[in-house]
Each structure stands twice: as C-alpha cells, then as structure tokens.
Backbone as JSON Lines, residues from 0, in Angstrom:
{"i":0,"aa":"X","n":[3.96,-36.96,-3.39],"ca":[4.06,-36.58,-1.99],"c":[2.77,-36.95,-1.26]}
{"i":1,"aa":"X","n":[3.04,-37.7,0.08],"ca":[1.69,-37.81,0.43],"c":[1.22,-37.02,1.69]}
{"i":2,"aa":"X","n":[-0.25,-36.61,2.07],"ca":[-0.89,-35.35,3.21],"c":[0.44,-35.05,3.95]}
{"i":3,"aa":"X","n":[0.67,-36.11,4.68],"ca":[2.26,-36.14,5.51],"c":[2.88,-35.04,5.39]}
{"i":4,"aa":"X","n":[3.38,-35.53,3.91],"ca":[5.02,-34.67,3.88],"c":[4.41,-33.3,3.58]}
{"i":5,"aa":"X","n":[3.42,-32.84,2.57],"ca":[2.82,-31.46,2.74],"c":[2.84,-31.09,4.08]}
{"i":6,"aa":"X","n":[1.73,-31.7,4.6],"ca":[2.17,-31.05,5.89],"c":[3.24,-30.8,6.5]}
{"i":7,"aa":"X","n":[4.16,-31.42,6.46],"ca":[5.61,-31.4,7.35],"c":[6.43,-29.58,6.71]}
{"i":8,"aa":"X","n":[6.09,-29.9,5.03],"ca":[6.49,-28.51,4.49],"c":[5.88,-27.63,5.08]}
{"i":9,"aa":"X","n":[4.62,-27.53,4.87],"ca":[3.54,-26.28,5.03],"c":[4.2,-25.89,6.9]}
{"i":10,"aa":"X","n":[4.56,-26.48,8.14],"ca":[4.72,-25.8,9.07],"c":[6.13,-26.06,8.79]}
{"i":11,"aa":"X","n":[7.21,-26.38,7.99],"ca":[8.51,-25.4,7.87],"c":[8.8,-24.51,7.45]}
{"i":12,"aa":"X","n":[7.91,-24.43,6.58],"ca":[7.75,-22.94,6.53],"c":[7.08,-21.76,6.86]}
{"i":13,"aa":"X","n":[6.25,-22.39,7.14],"ca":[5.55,-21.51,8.38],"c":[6.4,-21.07,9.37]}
{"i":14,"aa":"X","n":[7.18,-22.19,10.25],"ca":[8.08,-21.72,10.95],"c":[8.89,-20.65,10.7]}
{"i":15,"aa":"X","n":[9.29,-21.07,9.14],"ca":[10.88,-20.33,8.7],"c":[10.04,-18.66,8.51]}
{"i":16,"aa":"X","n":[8.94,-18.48,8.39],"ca":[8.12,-17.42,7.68],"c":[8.15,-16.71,9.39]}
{"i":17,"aa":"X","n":[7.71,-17.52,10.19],"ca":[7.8,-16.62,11.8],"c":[9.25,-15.88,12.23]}
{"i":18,"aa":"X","n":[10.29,-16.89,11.96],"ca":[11.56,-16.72,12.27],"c":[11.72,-15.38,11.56]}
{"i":19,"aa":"X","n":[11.85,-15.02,10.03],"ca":[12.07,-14.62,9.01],"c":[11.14,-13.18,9.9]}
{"i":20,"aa":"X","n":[10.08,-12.63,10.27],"ca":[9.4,-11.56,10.89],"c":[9.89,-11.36,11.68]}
{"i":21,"aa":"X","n":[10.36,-12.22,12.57],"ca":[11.12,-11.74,14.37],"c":[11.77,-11.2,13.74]}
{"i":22,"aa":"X","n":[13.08,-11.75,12.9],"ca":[14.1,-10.75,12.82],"c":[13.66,-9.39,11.94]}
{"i":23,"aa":"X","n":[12.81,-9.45,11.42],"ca":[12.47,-8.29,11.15],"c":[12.05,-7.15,11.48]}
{"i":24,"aa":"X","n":[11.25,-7.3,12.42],"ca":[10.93,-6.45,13.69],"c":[11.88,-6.09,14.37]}
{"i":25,"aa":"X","n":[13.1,-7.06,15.07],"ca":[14.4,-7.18,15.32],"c":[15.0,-5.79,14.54]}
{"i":26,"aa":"X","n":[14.98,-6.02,13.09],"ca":[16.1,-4.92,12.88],"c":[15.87,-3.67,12.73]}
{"i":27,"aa":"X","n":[14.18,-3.93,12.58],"ca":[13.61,-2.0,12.53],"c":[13.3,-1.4,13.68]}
{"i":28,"aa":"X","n":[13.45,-1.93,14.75],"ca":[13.72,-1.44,15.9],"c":[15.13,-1.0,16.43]}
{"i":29,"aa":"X","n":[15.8,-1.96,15.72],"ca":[16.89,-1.47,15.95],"c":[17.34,-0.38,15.09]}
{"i":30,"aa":"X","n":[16.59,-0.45,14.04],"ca":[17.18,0.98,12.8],"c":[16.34,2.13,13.08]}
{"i":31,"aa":"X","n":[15.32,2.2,13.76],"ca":[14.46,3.53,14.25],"c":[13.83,3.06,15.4]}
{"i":32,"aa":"X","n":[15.08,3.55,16.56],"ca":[13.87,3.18,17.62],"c":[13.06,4.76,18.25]}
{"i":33,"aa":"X","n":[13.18,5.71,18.11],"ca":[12.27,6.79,17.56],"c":[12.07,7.43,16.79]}
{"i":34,"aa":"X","n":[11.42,6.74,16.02],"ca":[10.64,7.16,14.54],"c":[9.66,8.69,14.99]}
{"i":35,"aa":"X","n":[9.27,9.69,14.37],"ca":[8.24,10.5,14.36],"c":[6.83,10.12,14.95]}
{"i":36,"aa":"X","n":[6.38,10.55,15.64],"ca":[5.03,10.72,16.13],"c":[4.16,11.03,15.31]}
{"i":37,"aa":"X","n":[4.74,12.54,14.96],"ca":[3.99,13.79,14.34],"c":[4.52,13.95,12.99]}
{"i":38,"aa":"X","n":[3.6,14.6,11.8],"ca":[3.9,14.86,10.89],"c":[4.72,15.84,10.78]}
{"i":39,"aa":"X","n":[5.86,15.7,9.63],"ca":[6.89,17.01,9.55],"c":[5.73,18.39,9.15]}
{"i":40,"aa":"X","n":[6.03,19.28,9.62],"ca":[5.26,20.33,9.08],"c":[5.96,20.96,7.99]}
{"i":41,"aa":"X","n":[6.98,21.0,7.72],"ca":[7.81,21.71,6.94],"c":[7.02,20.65,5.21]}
{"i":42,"aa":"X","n":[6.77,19.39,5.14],"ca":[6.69,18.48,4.12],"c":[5.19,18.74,4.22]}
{"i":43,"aa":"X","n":[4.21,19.15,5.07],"ca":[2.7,19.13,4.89],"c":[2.52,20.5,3.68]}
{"i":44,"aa":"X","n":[1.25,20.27,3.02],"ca":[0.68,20.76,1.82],"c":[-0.48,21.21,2.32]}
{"i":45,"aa":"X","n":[-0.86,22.42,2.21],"ca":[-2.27,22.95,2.3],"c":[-3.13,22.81,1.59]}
{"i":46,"aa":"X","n":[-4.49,22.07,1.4],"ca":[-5.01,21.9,0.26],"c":[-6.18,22.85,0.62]}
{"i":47,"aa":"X","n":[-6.81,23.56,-0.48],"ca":[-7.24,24.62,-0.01],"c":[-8.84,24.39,-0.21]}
{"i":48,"aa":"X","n":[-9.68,24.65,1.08],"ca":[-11.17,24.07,0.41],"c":[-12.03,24.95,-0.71]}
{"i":49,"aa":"X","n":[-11.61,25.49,-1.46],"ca":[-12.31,26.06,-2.38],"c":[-12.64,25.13,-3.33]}
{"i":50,"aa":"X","n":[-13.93,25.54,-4.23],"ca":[-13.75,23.88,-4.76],"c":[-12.87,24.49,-6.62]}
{"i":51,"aa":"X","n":[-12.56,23.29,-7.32],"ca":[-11.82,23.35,-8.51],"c":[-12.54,24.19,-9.42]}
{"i":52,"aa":"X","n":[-12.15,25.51,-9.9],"ca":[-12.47,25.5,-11.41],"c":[-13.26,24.26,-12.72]}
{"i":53,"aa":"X","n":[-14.44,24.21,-12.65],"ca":[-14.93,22.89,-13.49],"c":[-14.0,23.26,-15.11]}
{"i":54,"aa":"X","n":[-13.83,24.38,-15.55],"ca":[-13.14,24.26,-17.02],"c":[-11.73,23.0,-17.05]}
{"i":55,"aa":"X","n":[-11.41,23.04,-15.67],"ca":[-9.91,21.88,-15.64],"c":[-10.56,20.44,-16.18]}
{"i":56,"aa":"X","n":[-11.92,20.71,-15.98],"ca":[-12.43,18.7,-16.58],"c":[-13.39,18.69,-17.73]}
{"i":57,"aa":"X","n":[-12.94,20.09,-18.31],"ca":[-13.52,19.94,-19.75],"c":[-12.88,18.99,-20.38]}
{"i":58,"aa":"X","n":[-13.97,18.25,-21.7],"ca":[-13.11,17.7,-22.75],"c":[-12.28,16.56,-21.74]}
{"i":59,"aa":"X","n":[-12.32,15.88,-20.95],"ca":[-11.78,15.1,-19.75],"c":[-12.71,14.13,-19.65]}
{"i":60,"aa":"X","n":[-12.06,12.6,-19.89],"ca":[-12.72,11.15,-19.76],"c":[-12.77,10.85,-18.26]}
{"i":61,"aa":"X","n":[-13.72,10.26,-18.08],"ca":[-13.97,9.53,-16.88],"c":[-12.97,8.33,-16.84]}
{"i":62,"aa":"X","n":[-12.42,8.12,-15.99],"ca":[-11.12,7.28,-15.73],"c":[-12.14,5.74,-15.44]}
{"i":63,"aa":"X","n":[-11.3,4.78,-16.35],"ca":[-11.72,3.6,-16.12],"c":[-13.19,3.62,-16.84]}
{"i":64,"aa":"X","n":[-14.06,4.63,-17.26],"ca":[-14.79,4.42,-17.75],"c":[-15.0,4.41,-19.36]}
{"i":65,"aa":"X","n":[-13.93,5.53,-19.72],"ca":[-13.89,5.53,-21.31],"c":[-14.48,6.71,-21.81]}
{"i":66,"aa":"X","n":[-14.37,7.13,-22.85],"ca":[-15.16,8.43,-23.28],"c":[-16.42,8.64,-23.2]}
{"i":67,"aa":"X","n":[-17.17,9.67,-22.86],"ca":[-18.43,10.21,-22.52],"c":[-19.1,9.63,-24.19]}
{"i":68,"aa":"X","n":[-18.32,10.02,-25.41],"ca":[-19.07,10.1,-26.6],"c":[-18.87,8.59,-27.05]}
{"i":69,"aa":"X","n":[-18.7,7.42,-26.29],"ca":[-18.64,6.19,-27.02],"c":[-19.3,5.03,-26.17]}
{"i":70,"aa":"X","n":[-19.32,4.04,-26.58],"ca":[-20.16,3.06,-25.83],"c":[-19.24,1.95,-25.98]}
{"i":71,"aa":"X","n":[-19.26,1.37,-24.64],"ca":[-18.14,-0.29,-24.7],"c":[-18.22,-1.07,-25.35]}
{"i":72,"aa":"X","n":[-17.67,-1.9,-26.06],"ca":[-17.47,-2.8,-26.61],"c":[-18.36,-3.97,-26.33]}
C-alpha cells in the first residue's frame, strides 16, 4: 500500500468513527433525555469519619507490594 491509500483509509475511518458518535449521542438522548441531576439519596452510604480500628490490618500485606516479612525477587 502506498502513503496514498493509508491515508485515504485513515480519514474513512475517521469519518465512519464521527458518523458512528453522532448516532450515538443521537440515541442517548433519545433514551434519557432527563437523566438525574442529583444523587439518589435513598442509594447514598454514610461513611462515617471515625477513623478504622488498626487490629482490621493486622497480619495484612501491603497490596502490590508483597509481604512485610520478604524481599522481591
């Protein structure tokens, strides 16, 4: 294939990739055209600022890091 015809692909589909969003926007407007503002209150969770009990991260690895008692590879 030569620069040309890449190119000729690269903006048909580009095109087809624009087309392909309009209608997409297109149909979620048409499937919620008033969506929520505001959060449901009934689905909100109180998280409470006290801080955690530290015994919950006893004996508990550091994530992604690996055990406290070993060294990486």
């Amino acid at each position: 294939m030569s620069l040309q015809d890449d190119l000729t692909a690269v903006r048909r589909n580009l095109n087809e990739l624009v087309r392909s969003v309009e209608r997409l926007e297109q149909d979620v407007a048409r499937q919620s055209p008033t969506a929520p503002k505001t959060p449901d209150p009934d689905r909100m969770v109180t998280v409470p600022d006290t801080p955690y009990d530290s015994t919950l991260w006893t004996d508990t690895d550091d994530e992604g890091l690996g055990a406290r008692d070993r060294r990486a590879p």
